[in-house]
MIMAR-480717 format. One record per atom (N, C-alpha, C): residue number from 1; residue in one letter; chain; atom name; y, z, x. Coordinates in nm, 3 decimals. Layout:
N
<resi=NUM	resn=A	chain=A	name=CA	yy=Y	zz=Z	xx=X>
...
# end
This chain:
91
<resi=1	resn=X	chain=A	name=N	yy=-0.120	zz=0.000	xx=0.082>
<resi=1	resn=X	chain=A	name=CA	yy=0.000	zz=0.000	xx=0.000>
<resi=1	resn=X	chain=A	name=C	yy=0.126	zz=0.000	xx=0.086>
<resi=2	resn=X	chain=A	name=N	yy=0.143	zz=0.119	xx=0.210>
<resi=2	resn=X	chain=A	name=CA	yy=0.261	zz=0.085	xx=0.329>
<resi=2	resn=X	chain=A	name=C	yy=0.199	zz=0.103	xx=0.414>
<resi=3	resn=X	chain=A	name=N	yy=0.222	zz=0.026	xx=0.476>
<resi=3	resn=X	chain=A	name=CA	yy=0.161	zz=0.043	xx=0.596>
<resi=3	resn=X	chain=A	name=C	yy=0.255	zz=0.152	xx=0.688>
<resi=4	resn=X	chain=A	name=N	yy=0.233	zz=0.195	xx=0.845>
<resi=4	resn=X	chain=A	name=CA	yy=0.278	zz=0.299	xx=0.912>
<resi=4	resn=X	chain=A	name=C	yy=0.434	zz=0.221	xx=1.003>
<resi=5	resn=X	chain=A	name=N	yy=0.417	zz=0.061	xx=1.002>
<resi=5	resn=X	chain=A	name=CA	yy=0.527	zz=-0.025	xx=1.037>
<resi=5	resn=X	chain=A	name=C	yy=0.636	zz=-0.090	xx=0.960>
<resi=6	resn=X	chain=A	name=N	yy=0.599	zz=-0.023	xx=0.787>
<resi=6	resn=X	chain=A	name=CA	yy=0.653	zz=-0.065	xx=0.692>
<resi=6	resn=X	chain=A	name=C	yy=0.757	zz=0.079	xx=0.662>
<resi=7	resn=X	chain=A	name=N	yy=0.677	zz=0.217	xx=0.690>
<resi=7	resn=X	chain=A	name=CA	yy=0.755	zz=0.322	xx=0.671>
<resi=7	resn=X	chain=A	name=C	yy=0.811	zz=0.329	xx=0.799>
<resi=8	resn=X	chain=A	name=N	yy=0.792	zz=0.316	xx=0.930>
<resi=8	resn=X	chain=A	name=CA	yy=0.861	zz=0.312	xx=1.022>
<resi=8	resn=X	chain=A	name=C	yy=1.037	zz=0.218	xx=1.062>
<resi=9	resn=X	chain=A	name=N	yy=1.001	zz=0.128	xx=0.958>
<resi=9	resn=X	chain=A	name=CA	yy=1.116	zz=0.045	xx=0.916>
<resi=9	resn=X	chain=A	name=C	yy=1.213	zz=0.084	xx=0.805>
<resi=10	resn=X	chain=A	name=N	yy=1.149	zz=0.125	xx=0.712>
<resi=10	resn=X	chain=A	name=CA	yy=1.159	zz=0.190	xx=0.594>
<resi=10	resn=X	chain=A	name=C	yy=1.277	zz=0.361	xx=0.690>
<resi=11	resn=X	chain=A	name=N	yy=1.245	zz=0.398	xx=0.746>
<resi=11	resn=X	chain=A	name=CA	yy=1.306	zz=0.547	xx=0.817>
<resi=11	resn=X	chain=A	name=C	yy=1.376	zz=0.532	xx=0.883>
<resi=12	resn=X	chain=A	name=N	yy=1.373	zz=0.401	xx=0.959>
<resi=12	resn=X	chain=A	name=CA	yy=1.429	zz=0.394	xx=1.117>
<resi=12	resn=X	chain=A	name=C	yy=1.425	zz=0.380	xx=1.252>
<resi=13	resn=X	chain=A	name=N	yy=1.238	zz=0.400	xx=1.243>
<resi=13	resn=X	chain=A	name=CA	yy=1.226	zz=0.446	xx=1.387>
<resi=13	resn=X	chain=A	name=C	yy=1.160	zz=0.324	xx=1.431>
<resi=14	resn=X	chain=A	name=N	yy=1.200	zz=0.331	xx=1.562>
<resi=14	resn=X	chain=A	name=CA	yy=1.164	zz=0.253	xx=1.694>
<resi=14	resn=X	chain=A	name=C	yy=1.095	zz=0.316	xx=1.772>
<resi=15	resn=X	chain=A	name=N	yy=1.039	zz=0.432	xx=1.765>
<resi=15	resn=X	chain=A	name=CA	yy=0.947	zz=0.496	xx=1.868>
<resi=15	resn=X	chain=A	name=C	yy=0.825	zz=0.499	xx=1.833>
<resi=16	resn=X	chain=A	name=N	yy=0.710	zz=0.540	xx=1.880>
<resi=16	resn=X	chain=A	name=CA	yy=0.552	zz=0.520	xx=1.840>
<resi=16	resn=X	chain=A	name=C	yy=0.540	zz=0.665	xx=1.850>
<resi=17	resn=X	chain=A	name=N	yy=0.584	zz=0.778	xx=1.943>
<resi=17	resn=X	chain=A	name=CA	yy=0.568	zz=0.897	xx=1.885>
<resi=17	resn=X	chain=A	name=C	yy=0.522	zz=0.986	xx=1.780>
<resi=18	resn=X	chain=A	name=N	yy=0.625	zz=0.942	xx=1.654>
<resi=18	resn=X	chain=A	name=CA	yy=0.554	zz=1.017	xx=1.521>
<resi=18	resn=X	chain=A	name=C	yy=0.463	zz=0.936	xx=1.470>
<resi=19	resn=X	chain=A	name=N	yy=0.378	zz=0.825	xx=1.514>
<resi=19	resn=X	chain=A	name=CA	yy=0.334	zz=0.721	xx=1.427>
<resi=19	resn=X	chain=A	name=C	yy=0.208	zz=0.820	xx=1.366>
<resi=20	resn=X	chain=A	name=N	yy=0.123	zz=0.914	xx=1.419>
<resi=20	resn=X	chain=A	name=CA	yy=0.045	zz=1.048	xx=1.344>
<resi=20	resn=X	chain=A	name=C	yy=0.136	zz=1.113	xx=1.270>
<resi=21	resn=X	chain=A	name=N	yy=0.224	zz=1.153	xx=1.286>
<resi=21	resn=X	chain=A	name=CA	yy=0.307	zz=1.237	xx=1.218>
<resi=21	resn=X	chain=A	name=C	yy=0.311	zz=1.164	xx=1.032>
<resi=22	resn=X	chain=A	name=N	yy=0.339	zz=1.030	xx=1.067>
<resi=22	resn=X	chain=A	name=CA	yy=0.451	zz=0.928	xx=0.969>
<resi=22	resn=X	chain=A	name=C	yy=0.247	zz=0.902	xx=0.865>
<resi=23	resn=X	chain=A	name=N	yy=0.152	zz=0.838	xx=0.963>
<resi=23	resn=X	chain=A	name=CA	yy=0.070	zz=0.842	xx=0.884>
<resi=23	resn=X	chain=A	name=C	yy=-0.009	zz=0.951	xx=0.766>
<resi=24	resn=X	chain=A	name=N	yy=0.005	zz=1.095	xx=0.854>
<resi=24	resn=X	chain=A	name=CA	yy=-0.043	zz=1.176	xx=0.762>
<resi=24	resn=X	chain=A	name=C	yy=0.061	zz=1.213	xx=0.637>
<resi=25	resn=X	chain=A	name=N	yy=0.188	zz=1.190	xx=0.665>
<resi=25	resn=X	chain=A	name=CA	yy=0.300	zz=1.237	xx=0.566>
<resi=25	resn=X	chain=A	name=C	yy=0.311	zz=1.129	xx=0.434>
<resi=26	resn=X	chain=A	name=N	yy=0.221	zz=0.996	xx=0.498>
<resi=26	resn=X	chain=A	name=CA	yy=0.244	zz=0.893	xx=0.422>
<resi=26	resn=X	chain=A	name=C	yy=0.088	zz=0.909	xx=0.340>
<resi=27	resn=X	chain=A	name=N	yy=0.015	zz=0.938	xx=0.392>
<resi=27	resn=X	chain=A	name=CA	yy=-0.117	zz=0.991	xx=0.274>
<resi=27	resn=X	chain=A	name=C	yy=-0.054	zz=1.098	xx=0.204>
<resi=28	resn=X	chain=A	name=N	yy=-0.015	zz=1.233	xx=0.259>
<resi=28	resn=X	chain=A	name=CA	yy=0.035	zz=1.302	xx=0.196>
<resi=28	resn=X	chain=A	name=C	yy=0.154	zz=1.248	xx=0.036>
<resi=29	resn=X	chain=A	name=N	yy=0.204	zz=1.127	xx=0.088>
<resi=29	resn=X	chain=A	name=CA	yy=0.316	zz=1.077	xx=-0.034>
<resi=29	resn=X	chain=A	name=C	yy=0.229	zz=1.039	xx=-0.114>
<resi=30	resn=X	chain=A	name=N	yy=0.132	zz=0.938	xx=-0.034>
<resi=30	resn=X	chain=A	name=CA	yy=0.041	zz=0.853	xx=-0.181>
<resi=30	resn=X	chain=A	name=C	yy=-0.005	zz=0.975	xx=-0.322>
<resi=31	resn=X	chain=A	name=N	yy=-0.069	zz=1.075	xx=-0.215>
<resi=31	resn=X	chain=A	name=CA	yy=-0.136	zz=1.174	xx=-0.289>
<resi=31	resn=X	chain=A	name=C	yy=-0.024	zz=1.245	xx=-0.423>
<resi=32	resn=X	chain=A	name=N	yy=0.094	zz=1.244	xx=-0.346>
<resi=32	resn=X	chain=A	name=CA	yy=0.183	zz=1.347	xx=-0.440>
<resi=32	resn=X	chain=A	name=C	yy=0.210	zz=1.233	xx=-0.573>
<resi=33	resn=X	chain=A	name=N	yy=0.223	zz=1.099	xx=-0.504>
<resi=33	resn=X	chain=A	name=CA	yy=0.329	zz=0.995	xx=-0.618>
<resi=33	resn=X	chain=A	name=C	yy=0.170	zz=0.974	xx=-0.722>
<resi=34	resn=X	chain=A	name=N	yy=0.072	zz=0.989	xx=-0.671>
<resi=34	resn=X	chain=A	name=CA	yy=-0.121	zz=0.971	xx=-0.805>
<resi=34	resn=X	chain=A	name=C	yy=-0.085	zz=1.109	xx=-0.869>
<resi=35	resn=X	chain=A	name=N	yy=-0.038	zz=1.214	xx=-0.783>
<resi=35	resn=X	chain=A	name=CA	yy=-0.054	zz=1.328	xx=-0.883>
<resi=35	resn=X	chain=A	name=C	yy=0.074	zz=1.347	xx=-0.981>
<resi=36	resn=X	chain=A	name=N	yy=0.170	zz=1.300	xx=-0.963>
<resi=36	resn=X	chain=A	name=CA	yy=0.295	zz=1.289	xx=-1.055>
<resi=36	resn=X	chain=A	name=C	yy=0.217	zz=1.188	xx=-1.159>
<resi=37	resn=X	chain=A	name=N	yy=0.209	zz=1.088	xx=-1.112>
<resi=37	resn=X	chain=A	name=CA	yy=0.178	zz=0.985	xx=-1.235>
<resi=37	resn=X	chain=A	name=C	yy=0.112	zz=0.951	xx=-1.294>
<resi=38	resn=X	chain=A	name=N	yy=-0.036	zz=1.070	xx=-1.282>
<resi=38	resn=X	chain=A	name=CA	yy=-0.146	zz=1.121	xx=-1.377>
<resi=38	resn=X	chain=A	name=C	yy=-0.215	zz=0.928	xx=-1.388>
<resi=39	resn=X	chain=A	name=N	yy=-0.223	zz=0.841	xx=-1.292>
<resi=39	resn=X	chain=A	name=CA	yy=-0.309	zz=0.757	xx=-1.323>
<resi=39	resn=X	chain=A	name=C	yy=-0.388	zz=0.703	xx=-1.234>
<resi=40	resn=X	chain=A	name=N	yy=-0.468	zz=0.643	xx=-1.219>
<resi=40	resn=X	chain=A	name=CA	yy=-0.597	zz=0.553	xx=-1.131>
<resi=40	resn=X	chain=A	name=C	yy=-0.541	zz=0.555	xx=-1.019>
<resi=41	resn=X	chain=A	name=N	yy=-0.552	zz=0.498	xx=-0.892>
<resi=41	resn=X	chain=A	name=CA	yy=-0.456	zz=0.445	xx=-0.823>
<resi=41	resn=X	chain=A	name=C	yy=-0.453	zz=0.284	xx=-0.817>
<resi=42	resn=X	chain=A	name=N	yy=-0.534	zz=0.223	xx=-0.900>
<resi=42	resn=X	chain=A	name=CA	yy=-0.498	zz=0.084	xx=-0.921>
<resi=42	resn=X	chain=A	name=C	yy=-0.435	zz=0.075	xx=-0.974>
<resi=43	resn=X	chain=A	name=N	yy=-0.380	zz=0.109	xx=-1.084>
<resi=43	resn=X	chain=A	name=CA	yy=-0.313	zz=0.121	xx=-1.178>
<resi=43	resn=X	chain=A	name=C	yy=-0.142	zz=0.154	xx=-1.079>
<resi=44	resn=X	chain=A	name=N	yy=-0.179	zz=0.295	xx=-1.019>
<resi=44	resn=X	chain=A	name=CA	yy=-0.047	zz=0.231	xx=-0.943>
<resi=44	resn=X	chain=A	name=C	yy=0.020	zz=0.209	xx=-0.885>
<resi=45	resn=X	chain=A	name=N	yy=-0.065	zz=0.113	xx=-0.776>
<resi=45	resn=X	chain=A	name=CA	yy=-0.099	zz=0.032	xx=-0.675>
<resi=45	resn=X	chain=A	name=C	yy=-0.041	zz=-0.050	xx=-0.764>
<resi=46	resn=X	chain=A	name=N	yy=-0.015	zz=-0.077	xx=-0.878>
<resi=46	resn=X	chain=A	name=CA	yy=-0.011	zz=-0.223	xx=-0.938>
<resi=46	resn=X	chain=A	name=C	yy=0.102	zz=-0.210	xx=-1.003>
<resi=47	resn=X	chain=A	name=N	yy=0.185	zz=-0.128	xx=-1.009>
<resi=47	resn=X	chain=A	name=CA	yy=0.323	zz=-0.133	xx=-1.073>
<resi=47	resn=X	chain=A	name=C	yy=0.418	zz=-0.141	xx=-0.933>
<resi=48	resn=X	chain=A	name=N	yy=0.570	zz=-0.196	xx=-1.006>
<resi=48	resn=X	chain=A	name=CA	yy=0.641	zz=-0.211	xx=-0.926>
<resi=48	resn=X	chain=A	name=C	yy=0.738	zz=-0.107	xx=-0.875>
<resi=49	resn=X	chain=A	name=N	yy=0.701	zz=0.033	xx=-0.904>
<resi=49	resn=X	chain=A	name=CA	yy=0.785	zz=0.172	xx=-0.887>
<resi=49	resn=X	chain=A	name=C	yy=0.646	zz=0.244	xx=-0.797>
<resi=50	resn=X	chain=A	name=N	yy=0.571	zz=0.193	xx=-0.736>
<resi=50	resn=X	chain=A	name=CA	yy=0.516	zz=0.277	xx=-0.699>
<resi=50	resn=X	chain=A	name=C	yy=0.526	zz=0.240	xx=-0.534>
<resi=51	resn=X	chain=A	name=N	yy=0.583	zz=0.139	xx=-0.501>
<resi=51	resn=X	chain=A	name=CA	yy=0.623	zz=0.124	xx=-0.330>
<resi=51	resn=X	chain=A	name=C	yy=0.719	zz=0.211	xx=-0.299>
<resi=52	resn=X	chain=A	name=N	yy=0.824	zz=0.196	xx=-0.375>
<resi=52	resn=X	chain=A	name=CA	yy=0.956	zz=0.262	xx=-0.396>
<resi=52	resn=X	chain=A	name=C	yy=0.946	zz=0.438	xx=-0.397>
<resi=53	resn=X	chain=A	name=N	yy=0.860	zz=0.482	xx=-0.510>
<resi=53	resn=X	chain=A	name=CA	yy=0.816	zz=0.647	xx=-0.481>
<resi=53	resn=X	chain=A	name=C	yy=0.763	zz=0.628	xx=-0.366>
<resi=54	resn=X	chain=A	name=N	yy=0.660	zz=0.565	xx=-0.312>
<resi=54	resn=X	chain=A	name=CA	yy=0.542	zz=0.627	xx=-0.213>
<resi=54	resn=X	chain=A	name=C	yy=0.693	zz=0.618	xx=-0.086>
<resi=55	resn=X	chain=A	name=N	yy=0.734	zz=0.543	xx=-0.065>
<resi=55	resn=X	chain=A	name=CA	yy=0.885	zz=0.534	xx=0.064>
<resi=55	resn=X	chain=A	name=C	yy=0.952	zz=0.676	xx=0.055>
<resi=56	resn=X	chain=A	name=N	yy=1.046	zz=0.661	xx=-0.075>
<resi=56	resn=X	chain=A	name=CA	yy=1.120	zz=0.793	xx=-0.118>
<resi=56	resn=X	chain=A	name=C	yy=1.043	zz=0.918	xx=-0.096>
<resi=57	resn=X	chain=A	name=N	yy=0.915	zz=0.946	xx=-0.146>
<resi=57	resn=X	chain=A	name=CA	yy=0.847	zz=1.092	xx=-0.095>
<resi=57	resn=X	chain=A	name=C	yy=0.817	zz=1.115	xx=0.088>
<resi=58	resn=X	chain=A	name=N	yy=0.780	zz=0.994	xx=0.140>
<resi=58	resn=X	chain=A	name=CA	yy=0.797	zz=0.995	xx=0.256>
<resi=58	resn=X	chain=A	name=C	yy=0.916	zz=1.004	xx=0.324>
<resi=59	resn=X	chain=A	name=N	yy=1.015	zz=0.962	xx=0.315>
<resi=59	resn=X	chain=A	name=CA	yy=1.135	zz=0.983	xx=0.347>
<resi=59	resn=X	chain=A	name=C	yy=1.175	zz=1.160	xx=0.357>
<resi=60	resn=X	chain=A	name=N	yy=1.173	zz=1.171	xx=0.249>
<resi=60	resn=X	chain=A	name=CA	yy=1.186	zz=1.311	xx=0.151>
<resi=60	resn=X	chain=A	name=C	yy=1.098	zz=1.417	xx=0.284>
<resi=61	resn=X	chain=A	name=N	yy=1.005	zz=1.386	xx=0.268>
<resi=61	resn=X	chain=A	name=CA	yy=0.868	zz=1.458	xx=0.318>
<resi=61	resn=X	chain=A	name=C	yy=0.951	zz=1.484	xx=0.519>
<resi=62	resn=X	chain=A	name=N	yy=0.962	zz=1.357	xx=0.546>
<resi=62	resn=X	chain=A	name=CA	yy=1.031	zz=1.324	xx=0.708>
<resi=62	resn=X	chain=A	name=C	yy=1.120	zz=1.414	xx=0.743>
<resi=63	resn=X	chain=A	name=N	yy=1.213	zz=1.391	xx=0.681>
<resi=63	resn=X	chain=A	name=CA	yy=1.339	zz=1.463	xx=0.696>
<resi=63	resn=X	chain=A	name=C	yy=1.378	zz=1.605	xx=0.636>
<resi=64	resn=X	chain=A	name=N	yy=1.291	zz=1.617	xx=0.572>
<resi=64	resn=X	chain=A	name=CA	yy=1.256	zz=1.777	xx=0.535>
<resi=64	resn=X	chain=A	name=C	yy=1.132	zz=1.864	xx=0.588>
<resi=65	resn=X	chain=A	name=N	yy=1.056	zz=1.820	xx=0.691>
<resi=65	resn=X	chain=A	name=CA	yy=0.924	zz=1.832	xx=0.715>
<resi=65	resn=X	chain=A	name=C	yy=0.965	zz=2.042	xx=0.773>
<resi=66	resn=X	chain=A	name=N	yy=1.105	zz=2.043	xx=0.840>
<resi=66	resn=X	chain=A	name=CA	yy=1.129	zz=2.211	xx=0.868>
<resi=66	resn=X	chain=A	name=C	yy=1.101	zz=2.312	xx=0.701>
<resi=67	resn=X	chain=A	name=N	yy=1.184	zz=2.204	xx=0.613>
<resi=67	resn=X	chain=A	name=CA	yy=1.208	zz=2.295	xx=0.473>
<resi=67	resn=X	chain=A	name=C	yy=1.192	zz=2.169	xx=0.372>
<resi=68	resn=X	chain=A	name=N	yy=1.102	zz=2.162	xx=0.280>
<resi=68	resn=X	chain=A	name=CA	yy=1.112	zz=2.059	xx=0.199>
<resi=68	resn=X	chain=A	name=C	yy=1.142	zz=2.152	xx=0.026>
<resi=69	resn=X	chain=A	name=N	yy=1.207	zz=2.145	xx=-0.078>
<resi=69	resn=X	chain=A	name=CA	yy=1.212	zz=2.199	xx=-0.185>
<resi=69	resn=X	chain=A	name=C	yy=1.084	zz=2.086	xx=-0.280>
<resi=70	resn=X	chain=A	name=N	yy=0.990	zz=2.131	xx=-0.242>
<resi=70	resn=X	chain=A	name=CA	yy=0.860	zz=2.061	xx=-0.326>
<resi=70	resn=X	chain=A	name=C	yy=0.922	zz=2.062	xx=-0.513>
<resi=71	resn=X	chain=A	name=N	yy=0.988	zz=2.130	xx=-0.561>
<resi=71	resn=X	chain=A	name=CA	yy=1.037	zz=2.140	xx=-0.668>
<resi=71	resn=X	chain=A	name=C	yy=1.134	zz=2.036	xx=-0.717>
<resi=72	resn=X	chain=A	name=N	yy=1.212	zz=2.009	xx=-0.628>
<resi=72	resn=X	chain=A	name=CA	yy=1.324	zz=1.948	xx=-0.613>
<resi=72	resn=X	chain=A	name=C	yy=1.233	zz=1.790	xx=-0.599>
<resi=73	resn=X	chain=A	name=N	yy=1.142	zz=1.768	xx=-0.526>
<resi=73	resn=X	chain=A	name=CA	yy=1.115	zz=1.631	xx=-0.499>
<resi=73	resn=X	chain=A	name=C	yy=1.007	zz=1.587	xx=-0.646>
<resi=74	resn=X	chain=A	name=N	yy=0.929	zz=1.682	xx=-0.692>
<resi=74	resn=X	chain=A	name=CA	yy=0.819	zz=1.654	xx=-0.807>
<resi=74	resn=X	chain=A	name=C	yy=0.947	zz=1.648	xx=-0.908>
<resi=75	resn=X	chain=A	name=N	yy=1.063	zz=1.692	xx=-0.923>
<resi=75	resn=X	chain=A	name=CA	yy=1.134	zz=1.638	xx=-1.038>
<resi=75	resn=X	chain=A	name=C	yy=1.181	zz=1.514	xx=-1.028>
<resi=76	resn=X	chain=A	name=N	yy=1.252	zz=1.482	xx=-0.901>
<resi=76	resn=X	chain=A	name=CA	yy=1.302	zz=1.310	xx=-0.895>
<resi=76	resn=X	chain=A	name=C	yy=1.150	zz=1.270	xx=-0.899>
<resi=77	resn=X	chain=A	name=N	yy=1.059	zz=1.258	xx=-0.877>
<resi=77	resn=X	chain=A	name=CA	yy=0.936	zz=1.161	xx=-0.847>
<resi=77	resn=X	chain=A	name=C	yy=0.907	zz=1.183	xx=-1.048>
<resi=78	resn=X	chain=A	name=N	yy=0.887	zz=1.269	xx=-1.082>
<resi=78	resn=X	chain=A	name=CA	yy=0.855	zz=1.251	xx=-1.214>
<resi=78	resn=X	chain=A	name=C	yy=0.982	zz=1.171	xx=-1.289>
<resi=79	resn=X	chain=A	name=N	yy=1.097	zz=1.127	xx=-1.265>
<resi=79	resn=X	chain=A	name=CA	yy=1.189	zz=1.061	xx=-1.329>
<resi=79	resn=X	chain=A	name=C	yy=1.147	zz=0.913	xx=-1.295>
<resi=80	resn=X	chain=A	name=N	yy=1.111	zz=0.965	xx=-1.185>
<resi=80	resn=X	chain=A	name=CA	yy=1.136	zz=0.792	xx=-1.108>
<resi=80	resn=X	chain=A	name=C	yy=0.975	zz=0.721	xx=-1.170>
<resi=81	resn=X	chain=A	name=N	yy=0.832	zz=0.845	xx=-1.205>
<resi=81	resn=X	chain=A	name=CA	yy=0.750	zz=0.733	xx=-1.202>
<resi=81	resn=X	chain=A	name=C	yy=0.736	zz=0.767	xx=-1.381>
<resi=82	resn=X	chain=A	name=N	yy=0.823	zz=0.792	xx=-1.409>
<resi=82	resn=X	chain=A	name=CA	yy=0.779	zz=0.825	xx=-1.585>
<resi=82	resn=X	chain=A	name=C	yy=0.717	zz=0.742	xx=-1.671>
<resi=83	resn=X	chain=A	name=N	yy=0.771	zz=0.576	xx=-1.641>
<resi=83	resn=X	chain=A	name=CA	yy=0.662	zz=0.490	xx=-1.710>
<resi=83	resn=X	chain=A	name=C	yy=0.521	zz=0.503	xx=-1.675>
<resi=84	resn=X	chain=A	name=N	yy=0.494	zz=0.548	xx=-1.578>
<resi=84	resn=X	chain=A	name=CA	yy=0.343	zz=0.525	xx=-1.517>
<resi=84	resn=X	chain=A	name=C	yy=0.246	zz=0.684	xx=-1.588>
<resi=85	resn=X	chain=A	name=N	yy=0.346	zz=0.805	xx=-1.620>
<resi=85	resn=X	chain=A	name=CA	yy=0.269	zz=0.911	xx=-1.661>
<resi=85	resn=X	chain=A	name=C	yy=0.185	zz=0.896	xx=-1.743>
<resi=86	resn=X	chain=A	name=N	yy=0.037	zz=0.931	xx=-1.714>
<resi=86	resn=X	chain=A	name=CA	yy=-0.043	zz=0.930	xx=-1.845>
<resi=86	resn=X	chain=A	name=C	yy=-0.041	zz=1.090	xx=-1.931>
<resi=87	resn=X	chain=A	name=N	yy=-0.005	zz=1.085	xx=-2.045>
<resi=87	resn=X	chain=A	name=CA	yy=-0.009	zz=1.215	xx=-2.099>
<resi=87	resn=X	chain=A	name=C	yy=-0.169	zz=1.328	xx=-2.070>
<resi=88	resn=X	chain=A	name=N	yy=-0.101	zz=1.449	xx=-2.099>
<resi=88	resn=X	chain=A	name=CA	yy=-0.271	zz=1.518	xx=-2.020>
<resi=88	resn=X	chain=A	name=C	yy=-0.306	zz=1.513	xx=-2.163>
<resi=89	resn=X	chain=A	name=N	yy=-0.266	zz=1.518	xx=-2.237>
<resi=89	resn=X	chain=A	name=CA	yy=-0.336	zz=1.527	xx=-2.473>
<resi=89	resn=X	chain=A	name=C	yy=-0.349	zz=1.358	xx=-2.489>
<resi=90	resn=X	chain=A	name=N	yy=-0.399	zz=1.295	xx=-2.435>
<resi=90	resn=X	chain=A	name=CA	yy=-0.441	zz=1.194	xx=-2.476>
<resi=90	resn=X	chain=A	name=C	yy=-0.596	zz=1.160	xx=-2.541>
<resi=91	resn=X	chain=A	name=N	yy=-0.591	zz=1.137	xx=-2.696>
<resi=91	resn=X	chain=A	name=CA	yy=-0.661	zz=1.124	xx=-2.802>
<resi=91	resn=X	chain=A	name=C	yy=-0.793	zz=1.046	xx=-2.760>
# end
């Protein structure tokens, strides 16, 4: 979905240094933007808001990695992937 040269572009960096750092933070995003948006991950893998979260939580995640407000980021990520939420009372 990003690759580690796509978020490295995506941030800024020109160094190979954090490229462990940037990969685990970037599983870490996938994981947070499937658990906000309660669906498959094909599903969304396959919408067009889900490159955009998985960047933004990484970003988020980077530059907050001393102090991150996990509260603060699951509310923008739930705005941002709201079409994609599957309700948990679904019939």
């Amino acid at each position: 979905m990003v690759t580690v040269d796509e978020a490295k572009n995506y941030l800024r960096i020109d160094i190979d240094e954090d490229d462990s750092l940037i990969q685990t933070l970037l599983n870490t995003a996938i994981r947070l933007c499937l658990d906000v948006a309660r669906c498959e991950r094909e599903e969304f893998e396959a919408s067009n808001l889900s490159k955009a979260a998985v960047l933004y939580t990484l970003a988020y995640l980077y530059e907050h990695r001393e102090y991150a407000d996990h509260h603060e980021l699951t509310l923008t990520l739930r705005s941002l992937l709201f079409p994609l939420r599957e309700s948990e009372n679904m019939f």
